[in-house]
mmCIF file of the N, C-alpha and C atoms, coordinates in Angstrom:
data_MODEL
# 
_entry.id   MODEL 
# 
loop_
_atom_site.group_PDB 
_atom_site.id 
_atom_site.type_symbol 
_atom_site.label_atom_id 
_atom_site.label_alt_id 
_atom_site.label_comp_id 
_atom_site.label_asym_id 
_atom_site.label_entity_id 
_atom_site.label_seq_id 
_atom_site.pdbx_PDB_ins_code 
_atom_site.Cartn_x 
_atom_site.Cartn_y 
_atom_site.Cartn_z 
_atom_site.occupancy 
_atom_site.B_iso_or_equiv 
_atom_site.pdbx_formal_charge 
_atom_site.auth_seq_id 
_atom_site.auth_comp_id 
_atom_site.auth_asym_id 
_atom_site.auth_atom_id 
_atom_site.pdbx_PDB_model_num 
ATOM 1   N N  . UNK A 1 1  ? 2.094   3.621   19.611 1.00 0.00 ? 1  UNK A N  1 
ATOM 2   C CA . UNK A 1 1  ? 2.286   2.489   20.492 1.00 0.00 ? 1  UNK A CA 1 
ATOM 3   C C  . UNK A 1 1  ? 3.763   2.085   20.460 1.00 0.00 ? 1  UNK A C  1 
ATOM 4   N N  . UNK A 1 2  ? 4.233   1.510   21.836 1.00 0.00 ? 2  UNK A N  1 
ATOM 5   C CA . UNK A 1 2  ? 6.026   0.592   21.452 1.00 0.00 ? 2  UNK A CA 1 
ATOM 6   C C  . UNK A 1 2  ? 5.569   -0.569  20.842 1.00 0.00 ? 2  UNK A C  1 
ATOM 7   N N  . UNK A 1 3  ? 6.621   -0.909  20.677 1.00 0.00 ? 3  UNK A N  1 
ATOM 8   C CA . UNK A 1 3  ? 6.794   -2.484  19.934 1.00 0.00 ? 3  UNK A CA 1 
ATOM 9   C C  . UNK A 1 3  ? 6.763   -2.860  21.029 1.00 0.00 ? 3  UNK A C  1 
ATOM 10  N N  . UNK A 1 4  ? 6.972   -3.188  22.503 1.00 0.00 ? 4  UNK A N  1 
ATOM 11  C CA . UNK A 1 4  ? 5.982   -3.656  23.558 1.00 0.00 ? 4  UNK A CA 1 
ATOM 12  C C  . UNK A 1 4  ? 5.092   -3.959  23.743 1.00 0.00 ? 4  UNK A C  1 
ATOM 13  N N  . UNK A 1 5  ? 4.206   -2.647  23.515 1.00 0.00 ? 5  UNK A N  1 
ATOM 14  C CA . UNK A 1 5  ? 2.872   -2.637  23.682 1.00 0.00 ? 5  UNK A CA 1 
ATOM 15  C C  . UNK A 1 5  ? 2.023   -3.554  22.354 1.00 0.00 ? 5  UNK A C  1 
ATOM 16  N N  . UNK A 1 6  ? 2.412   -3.087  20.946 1.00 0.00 ? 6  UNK A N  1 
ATOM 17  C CA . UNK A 1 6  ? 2.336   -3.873  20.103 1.00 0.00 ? 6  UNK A CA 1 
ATOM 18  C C  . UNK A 1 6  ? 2.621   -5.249  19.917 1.00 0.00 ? 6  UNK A C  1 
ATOM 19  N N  . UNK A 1 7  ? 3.739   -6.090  20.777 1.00 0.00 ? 7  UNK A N  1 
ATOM 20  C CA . UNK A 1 7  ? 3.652   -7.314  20.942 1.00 0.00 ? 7  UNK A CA 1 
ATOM 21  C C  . UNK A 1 7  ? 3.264   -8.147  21.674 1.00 0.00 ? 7  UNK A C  1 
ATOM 22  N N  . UNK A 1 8  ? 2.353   -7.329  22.880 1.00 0.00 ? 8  UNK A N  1 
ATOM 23  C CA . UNK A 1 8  ? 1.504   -7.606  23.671 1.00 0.00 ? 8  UNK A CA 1 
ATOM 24  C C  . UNK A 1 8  ? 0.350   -7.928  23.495 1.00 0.00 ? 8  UNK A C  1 
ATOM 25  N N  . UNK A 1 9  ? -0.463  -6.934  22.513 1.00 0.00 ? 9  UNK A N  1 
ATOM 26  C CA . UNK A 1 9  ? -1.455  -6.724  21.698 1.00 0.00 ? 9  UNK A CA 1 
ATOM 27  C C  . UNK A 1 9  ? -1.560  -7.973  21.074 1.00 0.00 ? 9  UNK A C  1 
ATOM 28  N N  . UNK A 1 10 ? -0.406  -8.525  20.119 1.00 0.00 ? 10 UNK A N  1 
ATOM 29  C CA . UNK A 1 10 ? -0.424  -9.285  19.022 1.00 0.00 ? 10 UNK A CA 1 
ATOM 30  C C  . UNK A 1 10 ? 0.069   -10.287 19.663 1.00 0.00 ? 10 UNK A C  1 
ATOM 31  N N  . UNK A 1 11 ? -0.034  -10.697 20.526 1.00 0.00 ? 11 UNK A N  1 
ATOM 32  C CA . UNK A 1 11 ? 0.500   -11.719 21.622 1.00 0.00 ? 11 UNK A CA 1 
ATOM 33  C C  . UNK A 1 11 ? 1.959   -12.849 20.909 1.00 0.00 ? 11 UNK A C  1 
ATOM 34  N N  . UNK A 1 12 ? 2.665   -11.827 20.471 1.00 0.00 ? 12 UNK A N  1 
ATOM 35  C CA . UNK A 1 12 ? 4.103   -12.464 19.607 1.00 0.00 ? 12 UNK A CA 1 
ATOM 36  C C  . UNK A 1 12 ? 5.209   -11.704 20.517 1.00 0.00 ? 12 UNK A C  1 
ATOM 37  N N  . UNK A 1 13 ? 6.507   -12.292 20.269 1.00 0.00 ? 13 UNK A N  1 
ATOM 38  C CA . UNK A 1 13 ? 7.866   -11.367 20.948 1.00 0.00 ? 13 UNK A CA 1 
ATOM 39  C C  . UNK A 1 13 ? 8.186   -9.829  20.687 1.00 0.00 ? 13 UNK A C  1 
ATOM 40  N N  . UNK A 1 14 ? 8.525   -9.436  21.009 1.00 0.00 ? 14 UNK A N  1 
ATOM 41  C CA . UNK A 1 14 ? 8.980   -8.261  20.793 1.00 0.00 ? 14 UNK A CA 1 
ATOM 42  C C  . UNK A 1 14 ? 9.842   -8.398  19.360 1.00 0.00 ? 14 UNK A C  1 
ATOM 43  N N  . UNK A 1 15 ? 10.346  -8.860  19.291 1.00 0.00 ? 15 UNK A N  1 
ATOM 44  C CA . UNK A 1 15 ? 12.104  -9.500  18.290 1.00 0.00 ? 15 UNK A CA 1 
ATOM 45  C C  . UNK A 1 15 ? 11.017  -9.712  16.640 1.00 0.00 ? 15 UNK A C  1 
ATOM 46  N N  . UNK A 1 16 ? 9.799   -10.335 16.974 1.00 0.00 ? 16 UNK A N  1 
ATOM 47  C CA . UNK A 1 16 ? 8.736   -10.484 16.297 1.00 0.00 ? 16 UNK A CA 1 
ATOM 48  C C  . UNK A 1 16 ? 8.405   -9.306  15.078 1.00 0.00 ? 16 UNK A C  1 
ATOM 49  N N  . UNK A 1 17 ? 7.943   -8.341  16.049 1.00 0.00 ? 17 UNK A N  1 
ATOM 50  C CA . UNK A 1 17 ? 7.340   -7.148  15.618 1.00 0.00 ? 17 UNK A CA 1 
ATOM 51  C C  . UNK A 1 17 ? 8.703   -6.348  15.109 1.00 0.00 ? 17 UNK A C  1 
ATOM 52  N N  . UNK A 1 18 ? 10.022  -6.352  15.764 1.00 0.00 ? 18 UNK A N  1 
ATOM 53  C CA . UNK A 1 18 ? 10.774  -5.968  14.756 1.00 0.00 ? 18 UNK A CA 1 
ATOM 54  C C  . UNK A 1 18 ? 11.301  -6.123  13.661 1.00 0.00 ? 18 UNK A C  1 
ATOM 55  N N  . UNK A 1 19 ? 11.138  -7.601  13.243 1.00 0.00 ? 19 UNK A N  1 
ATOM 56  C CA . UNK A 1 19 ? 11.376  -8.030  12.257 1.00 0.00 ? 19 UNK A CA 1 
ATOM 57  C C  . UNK A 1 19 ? 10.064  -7.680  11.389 1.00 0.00 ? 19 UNK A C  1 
ATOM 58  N N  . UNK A 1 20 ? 8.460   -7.402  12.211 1.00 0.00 ? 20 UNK A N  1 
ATOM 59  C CA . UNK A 1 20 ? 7.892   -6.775  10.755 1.00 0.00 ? 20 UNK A CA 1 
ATOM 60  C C  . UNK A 1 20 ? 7.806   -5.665  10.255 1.00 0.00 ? 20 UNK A C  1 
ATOM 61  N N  . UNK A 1 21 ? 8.728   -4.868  11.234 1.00 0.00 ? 21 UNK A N  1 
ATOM 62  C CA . UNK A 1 21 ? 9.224   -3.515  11.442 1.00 0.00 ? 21 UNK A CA 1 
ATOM 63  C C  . UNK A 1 21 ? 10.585  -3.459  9.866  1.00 0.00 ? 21 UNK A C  1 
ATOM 64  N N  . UNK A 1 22 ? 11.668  -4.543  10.161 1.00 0.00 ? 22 UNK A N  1 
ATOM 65  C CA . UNK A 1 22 ? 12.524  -4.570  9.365  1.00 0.00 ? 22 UNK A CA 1 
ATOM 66  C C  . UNK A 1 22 ? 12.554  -4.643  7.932  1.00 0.00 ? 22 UNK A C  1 
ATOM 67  N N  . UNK A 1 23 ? 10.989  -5.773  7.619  1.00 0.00 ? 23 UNK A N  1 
ATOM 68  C CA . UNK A 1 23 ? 11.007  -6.353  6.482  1.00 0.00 ? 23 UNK A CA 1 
ATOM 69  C C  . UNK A 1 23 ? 9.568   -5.248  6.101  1.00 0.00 ? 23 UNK A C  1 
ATOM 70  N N  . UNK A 1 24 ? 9.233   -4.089  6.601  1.00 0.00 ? 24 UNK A N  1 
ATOM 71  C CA . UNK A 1 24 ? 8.565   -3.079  6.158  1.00 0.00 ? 24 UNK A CA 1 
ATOM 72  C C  . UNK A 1 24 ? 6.749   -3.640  6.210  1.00 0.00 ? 24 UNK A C  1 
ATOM 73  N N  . UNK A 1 25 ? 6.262   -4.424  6.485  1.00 0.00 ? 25 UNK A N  1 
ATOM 74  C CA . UNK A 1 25 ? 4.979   -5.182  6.685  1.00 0.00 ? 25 UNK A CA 1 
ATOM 75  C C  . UNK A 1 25 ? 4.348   -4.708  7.657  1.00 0.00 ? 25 UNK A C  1 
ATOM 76  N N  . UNK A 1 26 ? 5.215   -3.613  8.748  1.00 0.00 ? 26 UNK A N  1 
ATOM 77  C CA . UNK A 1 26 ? 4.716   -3.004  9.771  1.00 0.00 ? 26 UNK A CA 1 
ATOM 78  C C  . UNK A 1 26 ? 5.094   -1.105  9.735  1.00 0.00 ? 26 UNK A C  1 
ATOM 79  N N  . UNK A 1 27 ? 4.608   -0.210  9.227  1.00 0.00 ? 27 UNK A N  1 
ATOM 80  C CA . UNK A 1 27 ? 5.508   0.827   9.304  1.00 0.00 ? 27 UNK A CA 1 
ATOM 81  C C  . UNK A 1 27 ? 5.053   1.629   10.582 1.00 0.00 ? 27 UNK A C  1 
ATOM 82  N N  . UNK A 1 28 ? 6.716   2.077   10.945 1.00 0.00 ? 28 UNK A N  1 
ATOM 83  C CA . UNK A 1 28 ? 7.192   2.126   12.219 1.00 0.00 ? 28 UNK A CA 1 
ATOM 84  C C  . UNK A 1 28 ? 7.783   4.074   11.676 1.00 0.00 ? 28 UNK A C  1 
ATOM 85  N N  . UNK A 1 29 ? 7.967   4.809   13.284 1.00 0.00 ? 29 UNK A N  1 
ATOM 86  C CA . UNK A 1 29 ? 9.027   5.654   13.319 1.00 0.00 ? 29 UNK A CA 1 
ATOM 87  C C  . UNK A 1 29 ? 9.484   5.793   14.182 1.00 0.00 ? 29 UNK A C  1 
ATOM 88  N N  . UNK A 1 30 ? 11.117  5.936   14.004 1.00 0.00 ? 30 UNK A N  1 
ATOM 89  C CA . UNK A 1 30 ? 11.878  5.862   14.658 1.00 0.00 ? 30 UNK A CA 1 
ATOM 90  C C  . UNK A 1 30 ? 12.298  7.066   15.701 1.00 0.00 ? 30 UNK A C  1 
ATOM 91  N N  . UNK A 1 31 ? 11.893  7.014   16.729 1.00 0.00 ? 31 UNK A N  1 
ATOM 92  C CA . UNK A 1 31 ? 12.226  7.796   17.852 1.00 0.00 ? 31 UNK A CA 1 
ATOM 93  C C  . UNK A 1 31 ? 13.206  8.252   18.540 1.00 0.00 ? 31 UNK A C  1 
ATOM 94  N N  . UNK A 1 32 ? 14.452  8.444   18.800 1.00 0.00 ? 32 UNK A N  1 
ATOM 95  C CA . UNK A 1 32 ? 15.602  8.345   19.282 1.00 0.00 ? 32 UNK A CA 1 
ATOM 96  C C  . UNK A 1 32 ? 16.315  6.407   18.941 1.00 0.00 ? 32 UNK A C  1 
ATOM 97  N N  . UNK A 1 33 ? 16.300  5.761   20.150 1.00 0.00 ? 33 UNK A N  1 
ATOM 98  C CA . UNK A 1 33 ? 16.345  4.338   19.839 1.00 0.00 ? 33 UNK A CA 1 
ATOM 99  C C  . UNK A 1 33 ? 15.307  3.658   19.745 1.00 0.00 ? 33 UNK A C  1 
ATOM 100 N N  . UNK A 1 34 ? 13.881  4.189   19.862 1.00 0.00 ? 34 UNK A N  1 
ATOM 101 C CA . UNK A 1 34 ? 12.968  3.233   19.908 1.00 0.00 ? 34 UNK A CA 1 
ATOM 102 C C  . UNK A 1 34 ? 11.524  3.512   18.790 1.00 0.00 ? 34 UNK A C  1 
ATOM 103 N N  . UNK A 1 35 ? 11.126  2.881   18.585 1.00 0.00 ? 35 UNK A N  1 
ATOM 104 C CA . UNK A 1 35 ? 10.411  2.643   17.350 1.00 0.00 ? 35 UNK A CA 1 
ATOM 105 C C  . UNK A 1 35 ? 8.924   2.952   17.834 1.00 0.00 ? 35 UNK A C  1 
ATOM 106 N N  . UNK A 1 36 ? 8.512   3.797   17.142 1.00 0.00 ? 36 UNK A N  1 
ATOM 107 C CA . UNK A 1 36 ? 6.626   3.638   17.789 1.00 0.00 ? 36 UNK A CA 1 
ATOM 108 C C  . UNK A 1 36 ? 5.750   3.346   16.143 1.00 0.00 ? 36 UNK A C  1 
ATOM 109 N N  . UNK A 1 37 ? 4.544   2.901   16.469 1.00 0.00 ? 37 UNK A N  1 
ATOM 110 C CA . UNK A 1 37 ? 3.437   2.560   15.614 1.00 0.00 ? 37 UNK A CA 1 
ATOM 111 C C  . UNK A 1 37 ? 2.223   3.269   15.844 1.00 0.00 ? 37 UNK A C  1 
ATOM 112 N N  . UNK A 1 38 ? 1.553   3.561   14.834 1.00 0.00 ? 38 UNK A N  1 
ATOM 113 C CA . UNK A 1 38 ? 0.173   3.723   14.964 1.00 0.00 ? 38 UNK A CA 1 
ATOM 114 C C  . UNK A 1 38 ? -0.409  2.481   14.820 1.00 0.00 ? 38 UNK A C  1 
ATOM 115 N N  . UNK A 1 39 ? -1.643  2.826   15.932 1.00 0.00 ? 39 UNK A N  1 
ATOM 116 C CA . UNK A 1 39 ? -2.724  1.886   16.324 1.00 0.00 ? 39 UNK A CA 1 
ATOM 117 C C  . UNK A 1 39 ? -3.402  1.701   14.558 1.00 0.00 ? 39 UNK A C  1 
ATOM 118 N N  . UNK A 1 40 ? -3.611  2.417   14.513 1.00 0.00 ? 40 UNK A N  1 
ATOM 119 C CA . UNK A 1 40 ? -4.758  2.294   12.795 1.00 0.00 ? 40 UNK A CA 1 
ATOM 120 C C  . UNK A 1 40 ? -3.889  1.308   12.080 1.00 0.00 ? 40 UNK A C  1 
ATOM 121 N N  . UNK A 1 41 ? -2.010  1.286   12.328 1.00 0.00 ? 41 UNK A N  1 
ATOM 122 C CA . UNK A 1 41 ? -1.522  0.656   11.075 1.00 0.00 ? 41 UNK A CA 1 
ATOM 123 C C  . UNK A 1 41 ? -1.639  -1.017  11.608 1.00 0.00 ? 41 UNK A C  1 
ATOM 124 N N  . UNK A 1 42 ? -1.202  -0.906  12.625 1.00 0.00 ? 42 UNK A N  1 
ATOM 125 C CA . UNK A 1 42 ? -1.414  -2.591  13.691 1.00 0.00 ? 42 UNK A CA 1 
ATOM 126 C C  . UNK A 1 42 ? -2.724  -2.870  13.115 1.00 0.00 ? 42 UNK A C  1 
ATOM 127 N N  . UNK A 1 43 ? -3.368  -2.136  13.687 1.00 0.00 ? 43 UNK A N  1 
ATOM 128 C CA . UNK A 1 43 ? -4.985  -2.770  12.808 1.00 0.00 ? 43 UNK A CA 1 
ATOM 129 C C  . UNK A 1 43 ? -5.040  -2.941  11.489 1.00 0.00 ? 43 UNK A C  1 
ATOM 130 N N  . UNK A 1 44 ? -4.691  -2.246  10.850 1.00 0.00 ? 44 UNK A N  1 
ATOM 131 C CA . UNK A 1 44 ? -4.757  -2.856  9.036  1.00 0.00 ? 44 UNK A CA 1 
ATOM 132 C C  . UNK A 1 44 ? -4.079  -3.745  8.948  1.00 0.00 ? 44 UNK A C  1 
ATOM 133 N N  . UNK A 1 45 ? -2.844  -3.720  9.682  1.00 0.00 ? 45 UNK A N  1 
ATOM 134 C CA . UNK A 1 45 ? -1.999  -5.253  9.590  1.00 0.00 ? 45 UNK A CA 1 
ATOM 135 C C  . UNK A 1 45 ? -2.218  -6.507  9.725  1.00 0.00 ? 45 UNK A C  1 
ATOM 136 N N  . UNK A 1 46 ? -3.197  -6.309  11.158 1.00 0.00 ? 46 UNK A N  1 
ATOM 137 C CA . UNK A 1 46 ? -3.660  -7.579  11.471 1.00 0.00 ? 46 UNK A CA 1 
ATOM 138 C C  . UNK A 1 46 ? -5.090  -7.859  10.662 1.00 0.00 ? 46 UNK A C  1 
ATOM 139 N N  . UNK A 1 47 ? -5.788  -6.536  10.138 1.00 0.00 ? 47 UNK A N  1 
ATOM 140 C CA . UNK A 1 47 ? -6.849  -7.146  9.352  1.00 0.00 ? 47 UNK A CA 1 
ATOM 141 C C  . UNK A 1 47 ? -6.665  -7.671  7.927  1.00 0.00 ? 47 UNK A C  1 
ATOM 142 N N  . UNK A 1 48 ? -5.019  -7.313  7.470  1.00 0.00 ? 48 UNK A N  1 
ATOM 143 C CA . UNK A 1 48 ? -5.141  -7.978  6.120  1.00 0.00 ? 48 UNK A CA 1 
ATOM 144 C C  . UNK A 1 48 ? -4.713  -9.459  6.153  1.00 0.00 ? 48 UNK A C  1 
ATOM 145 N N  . UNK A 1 49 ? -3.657  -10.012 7.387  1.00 0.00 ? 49 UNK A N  1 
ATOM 146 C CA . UNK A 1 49 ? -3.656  -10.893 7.704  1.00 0.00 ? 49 UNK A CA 1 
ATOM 147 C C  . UNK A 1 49 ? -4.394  -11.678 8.447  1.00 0.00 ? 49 UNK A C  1 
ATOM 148 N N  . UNK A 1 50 ? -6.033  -11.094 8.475  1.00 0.00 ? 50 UNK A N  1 
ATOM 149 C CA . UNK A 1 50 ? -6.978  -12.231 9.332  1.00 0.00 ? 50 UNK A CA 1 
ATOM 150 C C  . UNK A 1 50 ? -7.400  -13.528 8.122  1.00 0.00 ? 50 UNK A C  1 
ATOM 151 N N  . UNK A 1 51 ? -7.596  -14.440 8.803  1.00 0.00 ? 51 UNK A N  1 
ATOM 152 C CA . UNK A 1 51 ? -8.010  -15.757 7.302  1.00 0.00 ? 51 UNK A CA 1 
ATOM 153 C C  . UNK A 1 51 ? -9.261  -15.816 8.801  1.00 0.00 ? 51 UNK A C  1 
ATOM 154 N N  . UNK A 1 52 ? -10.100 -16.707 7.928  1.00 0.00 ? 52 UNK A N  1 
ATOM 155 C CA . UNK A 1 52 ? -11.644 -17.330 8.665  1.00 0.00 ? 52 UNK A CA 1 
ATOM 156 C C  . UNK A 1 52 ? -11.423 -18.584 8.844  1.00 0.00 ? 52 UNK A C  1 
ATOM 157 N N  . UNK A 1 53 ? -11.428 -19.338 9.602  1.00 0.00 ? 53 UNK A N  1 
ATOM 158 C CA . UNK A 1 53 ? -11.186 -20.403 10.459 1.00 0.00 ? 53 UNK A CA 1 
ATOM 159 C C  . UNK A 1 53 ? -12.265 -21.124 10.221 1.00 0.00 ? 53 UNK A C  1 
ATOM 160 N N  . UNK A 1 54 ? -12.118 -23.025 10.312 1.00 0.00 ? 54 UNK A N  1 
ATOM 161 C CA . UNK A 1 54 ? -13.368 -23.693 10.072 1.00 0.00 ? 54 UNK A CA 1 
ATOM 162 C C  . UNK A 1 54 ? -13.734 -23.574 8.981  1.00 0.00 ? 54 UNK A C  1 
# 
């Protein structure tokens, strides 16, 4: 996926996802200038950061 598509997904900025790109919380590879993700890792990401609400 881009960090586009990924901050679309995760409904945050782009600038967002690079910074969890930067600070390694997201691992990324680097393509020429642009960065892609696997779907599986977005998903573990966002499932270790889900909390239960209420």
């Amino acid at each position: 996926m881009t960090v586009a598509e990924v901050a679309a997904n995760m409904r945050v900025s782009t600038m967002t996802v690079y910074r969890l790109i930067q600070s390694r919380d997201l691992p990324a590879v680097r393509i020429g200038k642009s960065y892609r993700l696997r779907e599986s890792d977005v998903d573990g990401y966002l499932a270790s950061r889900y909390t239960q609400a209420g």
